[in-house]
DRENDO-1510 file (C-alpha; in Angstrom, 1 decimal, always signed):
<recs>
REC; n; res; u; v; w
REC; 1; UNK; +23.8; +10.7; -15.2 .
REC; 2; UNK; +23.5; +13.1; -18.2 .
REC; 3; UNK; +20.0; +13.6; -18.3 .
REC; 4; UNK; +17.8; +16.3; -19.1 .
REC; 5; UNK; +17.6; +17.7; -15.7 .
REC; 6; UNK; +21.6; +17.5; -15.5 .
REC; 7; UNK; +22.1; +19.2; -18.9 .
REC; 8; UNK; +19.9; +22.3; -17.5 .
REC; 9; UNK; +21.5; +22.5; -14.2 .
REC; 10; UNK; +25.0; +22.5; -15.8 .
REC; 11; UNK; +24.1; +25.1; -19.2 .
REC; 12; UNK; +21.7; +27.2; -16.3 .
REC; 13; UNK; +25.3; +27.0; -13.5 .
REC; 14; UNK; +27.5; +28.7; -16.5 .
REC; 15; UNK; +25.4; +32.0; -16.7 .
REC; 16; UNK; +24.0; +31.9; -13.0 .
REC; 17; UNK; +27.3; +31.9; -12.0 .
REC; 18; UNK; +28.7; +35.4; -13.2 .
REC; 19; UNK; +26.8; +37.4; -10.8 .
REC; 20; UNK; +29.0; +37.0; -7.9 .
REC; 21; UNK; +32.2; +37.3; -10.1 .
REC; 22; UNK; +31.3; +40.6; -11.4 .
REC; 23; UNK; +30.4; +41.7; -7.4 .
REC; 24; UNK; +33.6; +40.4; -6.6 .
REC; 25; UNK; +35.8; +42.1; -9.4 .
REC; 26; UNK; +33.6; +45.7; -9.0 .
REC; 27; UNK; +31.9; +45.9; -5.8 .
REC; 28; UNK; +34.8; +47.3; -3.7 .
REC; 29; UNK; +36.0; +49.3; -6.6 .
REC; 30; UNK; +32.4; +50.8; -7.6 .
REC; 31; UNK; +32.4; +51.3; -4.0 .
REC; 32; UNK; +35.4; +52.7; -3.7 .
REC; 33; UNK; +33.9; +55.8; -6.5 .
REC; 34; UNK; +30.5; +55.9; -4.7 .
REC; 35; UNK; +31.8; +56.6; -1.1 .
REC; 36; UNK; +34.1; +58.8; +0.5 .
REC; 37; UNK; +34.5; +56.1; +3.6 .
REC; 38; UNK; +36.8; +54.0; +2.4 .
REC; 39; UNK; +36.4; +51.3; +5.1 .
REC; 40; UNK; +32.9; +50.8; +3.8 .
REC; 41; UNK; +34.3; +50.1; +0.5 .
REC; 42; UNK; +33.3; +46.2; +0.2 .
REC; 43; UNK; +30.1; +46.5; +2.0 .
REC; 44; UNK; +28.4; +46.1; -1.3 .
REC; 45; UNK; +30.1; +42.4; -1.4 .
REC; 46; UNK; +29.1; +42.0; +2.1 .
REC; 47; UNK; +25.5; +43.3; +1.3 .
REC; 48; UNK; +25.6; +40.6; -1.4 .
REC; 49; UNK; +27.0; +37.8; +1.1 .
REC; 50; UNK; +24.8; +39.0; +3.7 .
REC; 51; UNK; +21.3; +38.3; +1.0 .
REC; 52; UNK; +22.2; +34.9; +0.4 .
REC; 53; UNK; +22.6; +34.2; +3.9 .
REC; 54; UNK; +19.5; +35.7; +4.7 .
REC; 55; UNK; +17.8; +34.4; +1.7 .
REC; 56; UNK; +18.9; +30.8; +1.8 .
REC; 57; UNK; +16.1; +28.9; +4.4 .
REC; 58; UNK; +14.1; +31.3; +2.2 .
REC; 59; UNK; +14.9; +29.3; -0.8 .
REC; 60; UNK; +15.2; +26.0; +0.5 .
REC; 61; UNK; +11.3; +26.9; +1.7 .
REC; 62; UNK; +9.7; +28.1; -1.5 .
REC; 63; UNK; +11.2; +24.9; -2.9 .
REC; 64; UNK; +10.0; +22.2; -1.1 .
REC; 65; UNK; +6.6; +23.9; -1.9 .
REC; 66; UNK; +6.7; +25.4; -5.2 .
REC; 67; UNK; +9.8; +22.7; -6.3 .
REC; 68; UNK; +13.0; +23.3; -7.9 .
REC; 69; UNK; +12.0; +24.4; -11.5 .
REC; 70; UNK; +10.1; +27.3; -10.0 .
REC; 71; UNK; +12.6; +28.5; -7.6 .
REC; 72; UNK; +15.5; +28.3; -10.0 .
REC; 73; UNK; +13.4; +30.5; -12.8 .
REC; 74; UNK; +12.5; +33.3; -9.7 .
REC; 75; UNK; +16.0; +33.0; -8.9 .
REC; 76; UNK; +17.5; +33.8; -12.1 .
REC; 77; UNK; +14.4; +36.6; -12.6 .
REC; 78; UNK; +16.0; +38.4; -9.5 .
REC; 79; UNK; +19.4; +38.2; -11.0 .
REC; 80; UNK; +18.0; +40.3; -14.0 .
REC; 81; UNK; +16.5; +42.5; -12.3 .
REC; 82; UNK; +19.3; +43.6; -9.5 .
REC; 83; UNK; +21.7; +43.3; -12.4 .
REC; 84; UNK; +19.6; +46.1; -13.9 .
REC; 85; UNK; +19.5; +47.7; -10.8 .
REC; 86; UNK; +23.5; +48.1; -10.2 .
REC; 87; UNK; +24.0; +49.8; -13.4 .
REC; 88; UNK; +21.0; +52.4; -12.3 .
REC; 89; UNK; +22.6; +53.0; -9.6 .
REC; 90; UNK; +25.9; +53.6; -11.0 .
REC; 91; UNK; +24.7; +55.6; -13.6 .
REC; 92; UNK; +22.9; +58.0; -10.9 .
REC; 93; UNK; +26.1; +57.6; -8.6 .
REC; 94; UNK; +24.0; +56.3; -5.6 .
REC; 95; UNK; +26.0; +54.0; -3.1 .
REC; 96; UNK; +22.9; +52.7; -1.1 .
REC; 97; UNK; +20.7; +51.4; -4.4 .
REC; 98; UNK; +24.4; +50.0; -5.3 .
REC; 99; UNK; +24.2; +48.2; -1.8 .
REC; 100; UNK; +20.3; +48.0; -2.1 .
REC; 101; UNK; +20.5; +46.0; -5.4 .
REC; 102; UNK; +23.5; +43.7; -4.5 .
REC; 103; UNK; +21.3; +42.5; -2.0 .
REC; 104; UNK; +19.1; +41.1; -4.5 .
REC; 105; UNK; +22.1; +39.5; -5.9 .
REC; 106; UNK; +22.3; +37.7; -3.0 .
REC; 107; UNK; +19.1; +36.4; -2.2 .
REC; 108; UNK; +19.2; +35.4; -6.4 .
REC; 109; UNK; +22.1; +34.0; -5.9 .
REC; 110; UNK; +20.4; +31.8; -2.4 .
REC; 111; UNK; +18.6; +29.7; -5.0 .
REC; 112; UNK; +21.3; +29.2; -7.6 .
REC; 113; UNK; +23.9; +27.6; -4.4 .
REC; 114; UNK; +21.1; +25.0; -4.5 .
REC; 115; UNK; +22.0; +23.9; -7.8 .
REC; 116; UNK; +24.6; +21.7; -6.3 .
REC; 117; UNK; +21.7; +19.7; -4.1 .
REC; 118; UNK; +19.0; +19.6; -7.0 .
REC; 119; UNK; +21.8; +17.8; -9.0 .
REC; 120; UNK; +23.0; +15.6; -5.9 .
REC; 121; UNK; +18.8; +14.3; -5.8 .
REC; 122; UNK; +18.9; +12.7; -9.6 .
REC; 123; UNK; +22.2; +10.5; -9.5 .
REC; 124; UNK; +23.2; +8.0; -8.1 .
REC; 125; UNK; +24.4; +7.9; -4.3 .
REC; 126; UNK; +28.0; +6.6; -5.9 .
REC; 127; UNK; +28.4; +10.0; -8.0 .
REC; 128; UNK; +26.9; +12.2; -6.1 .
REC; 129; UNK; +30.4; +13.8; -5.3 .
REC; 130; UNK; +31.3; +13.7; -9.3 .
REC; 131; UNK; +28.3; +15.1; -10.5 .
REC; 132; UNK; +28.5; +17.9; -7.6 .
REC; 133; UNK; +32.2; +18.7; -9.0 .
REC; 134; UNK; +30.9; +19.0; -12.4 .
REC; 135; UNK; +28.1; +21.5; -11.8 .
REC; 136; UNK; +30.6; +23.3; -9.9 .
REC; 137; UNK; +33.6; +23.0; -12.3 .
REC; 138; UNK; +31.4; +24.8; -15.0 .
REC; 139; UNK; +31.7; +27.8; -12.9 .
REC; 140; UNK; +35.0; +28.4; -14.7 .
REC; 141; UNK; +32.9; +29.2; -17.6 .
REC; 142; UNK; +30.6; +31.8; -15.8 .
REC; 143; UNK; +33.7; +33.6; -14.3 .
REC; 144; UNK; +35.7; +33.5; -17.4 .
REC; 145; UNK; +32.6; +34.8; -18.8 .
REC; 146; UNK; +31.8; +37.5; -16.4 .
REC; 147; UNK; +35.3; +38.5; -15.9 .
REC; 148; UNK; +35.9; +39.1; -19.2 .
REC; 149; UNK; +32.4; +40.9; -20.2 .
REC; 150; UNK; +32.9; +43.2; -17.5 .
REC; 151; UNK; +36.8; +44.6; -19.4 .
REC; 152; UNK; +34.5; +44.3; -22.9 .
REC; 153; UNK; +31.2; +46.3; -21.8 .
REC; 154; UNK; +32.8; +48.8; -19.5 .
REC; 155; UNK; +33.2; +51.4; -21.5 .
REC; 156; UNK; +29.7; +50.6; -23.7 .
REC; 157; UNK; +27.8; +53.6; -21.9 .
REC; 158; UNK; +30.1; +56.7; -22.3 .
REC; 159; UNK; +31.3; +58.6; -19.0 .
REC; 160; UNK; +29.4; +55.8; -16.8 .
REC; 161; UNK; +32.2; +53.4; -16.3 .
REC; 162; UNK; +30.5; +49.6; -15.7 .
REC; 163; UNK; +27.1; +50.6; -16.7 .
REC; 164; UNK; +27.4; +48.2; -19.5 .
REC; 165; UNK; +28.4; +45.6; -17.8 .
REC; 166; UNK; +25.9; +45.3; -15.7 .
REC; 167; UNK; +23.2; +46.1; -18.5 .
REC; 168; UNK; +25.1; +43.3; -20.2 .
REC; 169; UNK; +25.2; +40.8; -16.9 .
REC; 170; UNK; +21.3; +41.4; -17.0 .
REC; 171; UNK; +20.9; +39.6; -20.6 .
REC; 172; UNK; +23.2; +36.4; -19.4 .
REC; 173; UNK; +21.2; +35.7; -16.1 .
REC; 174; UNK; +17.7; +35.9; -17.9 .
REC; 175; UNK; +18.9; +32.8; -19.9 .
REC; 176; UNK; +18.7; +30.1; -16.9 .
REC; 177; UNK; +14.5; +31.4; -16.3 .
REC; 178; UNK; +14.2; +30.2; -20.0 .
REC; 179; UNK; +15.9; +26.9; -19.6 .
REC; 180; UNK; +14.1; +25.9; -15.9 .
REC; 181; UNK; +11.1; +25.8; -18.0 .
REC; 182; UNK; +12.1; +22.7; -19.3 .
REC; 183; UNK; +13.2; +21.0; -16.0 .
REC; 184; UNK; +11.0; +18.0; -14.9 .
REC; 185; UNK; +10.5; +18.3; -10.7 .
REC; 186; UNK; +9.6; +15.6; -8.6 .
REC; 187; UNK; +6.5; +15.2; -7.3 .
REC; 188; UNK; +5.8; +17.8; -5.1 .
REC; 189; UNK; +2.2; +16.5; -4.1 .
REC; 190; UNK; +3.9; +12.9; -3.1 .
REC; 191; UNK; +7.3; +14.8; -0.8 .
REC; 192; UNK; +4.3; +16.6; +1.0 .
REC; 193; UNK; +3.8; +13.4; +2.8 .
REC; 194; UNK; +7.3; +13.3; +4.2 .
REC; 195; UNK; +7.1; +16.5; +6.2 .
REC; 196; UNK; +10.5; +16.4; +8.2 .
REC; 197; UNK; +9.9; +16.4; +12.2 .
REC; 198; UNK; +13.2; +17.0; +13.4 .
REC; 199; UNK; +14.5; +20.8; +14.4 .
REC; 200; UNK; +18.2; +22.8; +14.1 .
REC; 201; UNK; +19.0; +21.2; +17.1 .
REC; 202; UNK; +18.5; +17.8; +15.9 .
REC; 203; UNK; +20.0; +18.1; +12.9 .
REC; 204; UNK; +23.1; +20.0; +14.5 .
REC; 205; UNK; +23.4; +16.9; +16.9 .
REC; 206; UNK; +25.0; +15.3; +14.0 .
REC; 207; UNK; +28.6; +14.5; +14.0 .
REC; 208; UNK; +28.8; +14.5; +10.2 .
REC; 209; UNK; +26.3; +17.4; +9.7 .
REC; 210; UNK; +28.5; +19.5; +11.9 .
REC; 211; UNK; +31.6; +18.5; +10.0 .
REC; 212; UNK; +30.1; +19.1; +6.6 .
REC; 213; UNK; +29.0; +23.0; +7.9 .
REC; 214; UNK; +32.2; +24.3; +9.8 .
REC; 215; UNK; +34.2; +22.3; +6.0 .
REC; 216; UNK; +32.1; +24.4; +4.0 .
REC; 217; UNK; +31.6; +27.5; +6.0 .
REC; 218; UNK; +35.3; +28.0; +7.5 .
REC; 219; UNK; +36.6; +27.5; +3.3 .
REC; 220; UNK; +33.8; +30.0; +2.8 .
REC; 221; UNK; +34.5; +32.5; +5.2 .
REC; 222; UNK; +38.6; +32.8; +4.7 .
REC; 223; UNK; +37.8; +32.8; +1.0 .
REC; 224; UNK; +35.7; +35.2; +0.9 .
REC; 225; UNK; +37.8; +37.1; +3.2 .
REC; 226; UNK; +40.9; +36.8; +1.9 .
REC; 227; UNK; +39.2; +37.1; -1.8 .
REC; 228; UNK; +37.6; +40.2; -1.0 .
REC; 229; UNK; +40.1; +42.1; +0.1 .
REC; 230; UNK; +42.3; +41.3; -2.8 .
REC; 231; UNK; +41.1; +44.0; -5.7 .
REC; 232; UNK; +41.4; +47.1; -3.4 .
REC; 233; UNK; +44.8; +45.9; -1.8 .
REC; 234; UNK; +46.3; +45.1; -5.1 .
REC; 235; UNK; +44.3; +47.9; -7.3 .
REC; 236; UNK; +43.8; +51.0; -5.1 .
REC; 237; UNK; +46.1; +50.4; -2.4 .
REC; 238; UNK; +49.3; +48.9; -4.6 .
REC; 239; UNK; +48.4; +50.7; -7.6 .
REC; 240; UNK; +48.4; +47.1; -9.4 .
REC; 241; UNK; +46.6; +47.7; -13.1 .
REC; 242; UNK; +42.7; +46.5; -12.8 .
REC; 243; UNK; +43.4; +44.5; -15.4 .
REC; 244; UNK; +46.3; +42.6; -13.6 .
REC; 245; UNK; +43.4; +42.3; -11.0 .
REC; 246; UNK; +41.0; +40.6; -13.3 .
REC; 247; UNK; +43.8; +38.5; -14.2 .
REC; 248; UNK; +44.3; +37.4; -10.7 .
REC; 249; UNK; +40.4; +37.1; -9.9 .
REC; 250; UNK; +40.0; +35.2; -12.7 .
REC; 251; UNK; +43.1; +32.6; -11.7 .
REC; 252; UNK; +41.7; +32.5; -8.1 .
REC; 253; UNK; +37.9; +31.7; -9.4 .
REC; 254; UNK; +39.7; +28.5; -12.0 .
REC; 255; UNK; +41.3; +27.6; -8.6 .
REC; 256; UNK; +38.3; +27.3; -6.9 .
REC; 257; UNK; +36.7; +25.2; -9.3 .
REC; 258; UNK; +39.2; +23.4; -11.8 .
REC; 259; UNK; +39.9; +20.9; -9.1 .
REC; 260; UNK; +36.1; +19.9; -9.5 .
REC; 261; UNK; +37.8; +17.6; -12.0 .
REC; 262; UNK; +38.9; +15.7; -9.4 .
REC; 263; UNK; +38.0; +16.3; -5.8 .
REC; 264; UNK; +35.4; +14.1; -6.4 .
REC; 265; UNK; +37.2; +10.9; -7.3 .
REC; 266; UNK; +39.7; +12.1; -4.4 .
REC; 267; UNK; +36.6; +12.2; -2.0 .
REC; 268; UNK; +35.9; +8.5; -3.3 .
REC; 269; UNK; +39.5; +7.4; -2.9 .
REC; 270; UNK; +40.6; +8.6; +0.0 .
REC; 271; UNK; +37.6; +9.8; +1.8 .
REC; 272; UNK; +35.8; +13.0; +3.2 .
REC; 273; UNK; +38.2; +13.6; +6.4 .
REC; 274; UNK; +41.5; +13.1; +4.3 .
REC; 275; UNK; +40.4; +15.8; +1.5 .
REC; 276; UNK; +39.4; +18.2; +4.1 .
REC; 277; UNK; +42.9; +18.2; +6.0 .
REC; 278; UNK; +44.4; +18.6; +2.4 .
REC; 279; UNK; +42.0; +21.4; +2.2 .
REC; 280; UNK; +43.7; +23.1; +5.5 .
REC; 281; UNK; +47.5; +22.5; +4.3 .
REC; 282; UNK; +46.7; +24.4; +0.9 .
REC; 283; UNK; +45.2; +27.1; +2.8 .
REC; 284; UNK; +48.2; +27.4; +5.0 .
REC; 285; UNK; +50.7; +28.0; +1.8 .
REC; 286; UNK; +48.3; +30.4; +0.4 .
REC; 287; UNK; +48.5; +32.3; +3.6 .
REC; 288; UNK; +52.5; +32.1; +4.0 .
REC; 289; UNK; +52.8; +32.9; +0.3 .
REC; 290; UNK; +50.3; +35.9; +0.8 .
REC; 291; UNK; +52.7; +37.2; +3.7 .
REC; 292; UNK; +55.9; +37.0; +2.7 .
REC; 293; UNK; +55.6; +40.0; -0.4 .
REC; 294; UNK; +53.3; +42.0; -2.0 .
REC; 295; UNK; +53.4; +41.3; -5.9 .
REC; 296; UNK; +51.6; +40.4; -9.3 .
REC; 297; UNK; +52.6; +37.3; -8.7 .
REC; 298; UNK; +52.5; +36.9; -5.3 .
REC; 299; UNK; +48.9; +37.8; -5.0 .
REC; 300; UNK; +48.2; +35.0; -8.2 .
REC; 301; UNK; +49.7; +32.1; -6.9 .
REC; 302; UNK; +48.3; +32.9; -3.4 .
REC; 303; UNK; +44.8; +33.9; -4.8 .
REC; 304; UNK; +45.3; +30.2; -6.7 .
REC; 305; UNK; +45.6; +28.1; -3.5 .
REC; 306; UNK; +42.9; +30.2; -1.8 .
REC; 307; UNK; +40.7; +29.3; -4.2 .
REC; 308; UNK; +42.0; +25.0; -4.7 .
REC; 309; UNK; +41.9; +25.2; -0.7 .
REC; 310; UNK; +38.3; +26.2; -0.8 .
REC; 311; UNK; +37.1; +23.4; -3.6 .
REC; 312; UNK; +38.7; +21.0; -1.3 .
REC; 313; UNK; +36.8; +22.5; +2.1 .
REC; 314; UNK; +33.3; +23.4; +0.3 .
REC; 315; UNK; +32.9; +20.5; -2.4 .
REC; 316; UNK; +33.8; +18.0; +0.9 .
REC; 317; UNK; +31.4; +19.4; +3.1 .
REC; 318; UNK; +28.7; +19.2; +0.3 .
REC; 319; UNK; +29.3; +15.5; -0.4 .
REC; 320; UNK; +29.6; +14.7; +3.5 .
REC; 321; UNK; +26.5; +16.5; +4.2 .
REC; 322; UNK; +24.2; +14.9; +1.7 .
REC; 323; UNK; +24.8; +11.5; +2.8 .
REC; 324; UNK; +24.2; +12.8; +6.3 .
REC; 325; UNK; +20.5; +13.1; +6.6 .
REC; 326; UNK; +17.4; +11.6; +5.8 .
REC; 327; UNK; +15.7; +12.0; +2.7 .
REC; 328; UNK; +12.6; +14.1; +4.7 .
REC; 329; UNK; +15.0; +16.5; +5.9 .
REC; 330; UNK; +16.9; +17.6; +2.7 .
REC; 331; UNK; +15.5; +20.8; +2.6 .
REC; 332; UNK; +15.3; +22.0; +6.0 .
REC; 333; UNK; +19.3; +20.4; +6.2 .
REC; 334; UNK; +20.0; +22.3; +3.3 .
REC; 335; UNK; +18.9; +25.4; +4.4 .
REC; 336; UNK; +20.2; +25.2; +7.4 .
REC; 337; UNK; +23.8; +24.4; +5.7 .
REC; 338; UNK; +23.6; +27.5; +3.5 .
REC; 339; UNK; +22.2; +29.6; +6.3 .
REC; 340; UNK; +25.2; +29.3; +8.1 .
REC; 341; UNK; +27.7; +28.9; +5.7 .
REC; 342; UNK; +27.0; +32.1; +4.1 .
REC; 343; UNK; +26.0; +34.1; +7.4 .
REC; 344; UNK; +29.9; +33.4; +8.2 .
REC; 345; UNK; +30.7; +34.3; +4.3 .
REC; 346; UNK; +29.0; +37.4; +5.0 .
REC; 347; UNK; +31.4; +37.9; +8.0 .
REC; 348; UNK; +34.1; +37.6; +6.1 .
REC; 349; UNK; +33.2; +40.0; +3.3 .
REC; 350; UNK; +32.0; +42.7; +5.4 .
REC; 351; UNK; +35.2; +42.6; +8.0 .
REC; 352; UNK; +37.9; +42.6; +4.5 .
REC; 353; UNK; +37.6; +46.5; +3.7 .
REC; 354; UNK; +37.6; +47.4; +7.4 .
REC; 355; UNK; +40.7; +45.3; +8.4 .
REC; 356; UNK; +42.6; +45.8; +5.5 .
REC; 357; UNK; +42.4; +49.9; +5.8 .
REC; 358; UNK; +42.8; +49.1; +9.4 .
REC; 359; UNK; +45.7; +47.1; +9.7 .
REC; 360; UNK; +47.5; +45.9; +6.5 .
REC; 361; UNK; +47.3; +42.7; +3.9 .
REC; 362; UNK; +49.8; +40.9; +6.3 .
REC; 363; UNK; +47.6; +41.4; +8.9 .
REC; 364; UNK; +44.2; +40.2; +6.8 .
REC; 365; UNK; +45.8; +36.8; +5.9 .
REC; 366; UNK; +47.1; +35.8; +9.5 .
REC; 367; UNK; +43.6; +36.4; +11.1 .
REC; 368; UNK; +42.9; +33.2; +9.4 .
REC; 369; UNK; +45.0; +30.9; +11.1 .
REC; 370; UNK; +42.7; +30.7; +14.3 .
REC; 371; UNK; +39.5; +29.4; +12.2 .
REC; 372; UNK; +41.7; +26.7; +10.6 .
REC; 373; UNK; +42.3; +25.2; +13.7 .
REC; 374; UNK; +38.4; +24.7; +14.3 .
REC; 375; UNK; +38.4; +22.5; +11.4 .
REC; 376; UNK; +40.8; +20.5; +12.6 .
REC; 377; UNK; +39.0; +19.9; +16.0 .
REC; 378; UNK; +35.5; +19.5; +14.9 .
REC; 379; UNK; +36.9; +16.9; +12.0 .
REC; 380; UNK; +38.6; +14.9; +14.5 .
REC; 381; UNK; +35.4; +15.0; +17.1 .
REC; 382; UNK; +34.0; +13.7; +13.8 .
REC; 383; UNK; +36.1; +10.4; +13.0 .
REC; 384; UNK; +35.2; +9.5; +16.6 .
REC; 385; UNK; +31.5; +8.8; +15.4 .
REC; 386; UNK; +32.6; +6.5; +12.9 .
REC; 387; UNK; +32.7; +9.1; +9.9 .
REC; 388; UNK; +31.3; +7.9; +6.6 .
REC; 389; UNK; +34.4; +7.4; +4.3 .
</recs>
């Protein structure tokens, strides 16, 4: 399993991965500065969201034709480039090139989701799900990373708070264009031949297709929801220290991908269907705990679950979906998984800031309750197709 192709997707997942940690930590404060309308405080995040949505049958297209190697490298050129972008703009204290370059965030960020399918295409079918979890789990590093850089490098440019830490964001996300280089595709001239024939609509008639998008994009959506509402609740609305808030950003992110550990070999044990329920209990505590109180602690051991609940919901539906379709249809499935499952990320980023001003943090966690019970139905409609587990 560890070969050279593995190695570069894991080292490249590490600094590809701070991007959307650093949007998620700043965004809705930097927004927050930038804007006098508070409720449009997160759109940045949403803007972000909203690009890889956008962005991802994009990706999935310039890949099948140009192959993975290329699209990873434009990817992480993008990166660079918006990275440099956000600190421009908050150096020249402009909210729309803010939103303008977090866009570009996004549609890097389009290619680098598709890190967990390039990896699923050189194992073998058996440890598919553990080698997904392990590209994943080394997202820890990137957010430790990113998390951290942004409290060292704020301050690095004097009176333009986070300039620095954007300048220094740019200098990490250049490295994966270097190391893609290197990568080996296949044979691009010889997957030409296998033009898939089937549309949306045929690949949406799958049971387990349908099952692996509402897994991953319901996790996504109250995630991200929940997630991005978090820094301006606790930091500008409870007056909670932004470097509590890192804290608990940082906790939520090793929730979301410590379990990588293991979810796979609980996806081999006890099958797709079983993980996903558990996925739906944990998200249930994280709500009630959410509810009851607003503290330090609350919000960490709340922010925790949200993030072991996702793992279980998104790492699922990846495993389920890639044993769901034909070879010739990878990309177009693909695409079509990200496309939705970030569309309804998108959702949830750009309703947090809006809701939460609008109604309260209470509020914000019990509006997921409704899309959890969507999960349920469309996992049983599932098993009554004779699900693969």
């Amino acid at each position: 399993m560890f070969n050279k192709n593995f190695l570069i997707l894991t080292i490249s997942q590490v600094f590809s991965s701070t991007p959307p940690v650093v949007t998620i930590l700043l965004s809705g404060i930097i927004g927050s500065t930038l804007i006098n309308i508070k409720h449009l405080a997160t759109l940045p995040t949403g803007v972000m969201v909203g690009g890889v949505a956008i962005s991802s049958l994009i990706a999935s297209k310039i890949m099948s034709i140009k192959g993975r190697s290329f699209g990873f490298s434009l990817g992480a050129f993008v990166s660079t480039l918006a990275s440099l972008l956000c600190a421009y703009s908050i150096y020249i204290q402009s909210f729309n090139i803010y939103c303008f370059a977090n866009f570009f965030i996004g549609f890097a960020m389009a290619f680098t989701h598709q890190y967990r399918f390039a990896v699923a295409e050189i194992v073998e079918k058996k440890l598919i799900p553990r080698a997904i979890s392990i590209v994943l789990l080394l997202s820890i590093v990137g957010a430790l990373l990113g998390s951290n850089m942004v409290n060292l490098t704020k301050n690095i440019i004097s009176n333009h708070l986070y300039v620095g830490s954007y300048l220094f964001l740019a200098f990490l996300t250049i490295i994966p264009s270097i190391l893609f280089i290197f990568y080996k595709d296949k044979n691009i001239l010889v997957e030409k031949k296998y033009v898939s024939k089937k549309n949306i609509l045929d690949l949406l008639k799958n049971h387990h297709i349908r099952l692996a998008i509402t897994s991953a994009g319901i996790g996504y959506v109250i995630m991200s929801f929940i997630m991005t509402a978090t820094p301006i609740s606790m930091h500008v609305l409870d007056n909670i220290s932004l470097y509590k808030t890192s804290i608990v950003i940082q906790l939520h992110v090793v929730g979301m991908f410590l379990p990588s550990l293991f979810t796979g070999e609980l996806i081999k044990k006890f099958g797709h269907t079983k993980i996903i329920y558990s996925g739906v209990i944990i998200f249930i505590l994280c709500i009630f705990i959410n509810f009851i109180h607003q503290s330090y602690y609350n919000y960490a051991f709340g922010l925790i679950l949200l993030g072991v609940a996702w793992n279980f919901t998104f790492v699922t539906g990846t495993s389920l979906l890639v044993i769901s379709y034909d070879d010739n249809d990878r990309f177009k499935a693909q695409g079509l998984n990200d496309f939705i499952v970030f569309t309804s990320q998108t959702m949830g980023s750009l309703s947090a800031g809006y809701l939460l001003y609008l109604t309260n943090w209470q509020n914000i966690n019990l509006f997921c309750l409704p899309l959890l019970l969507l999960i349920i139905y469309t996992s049983y409609s599932a098993n009554k197709k004779k699900l693969y587990d």
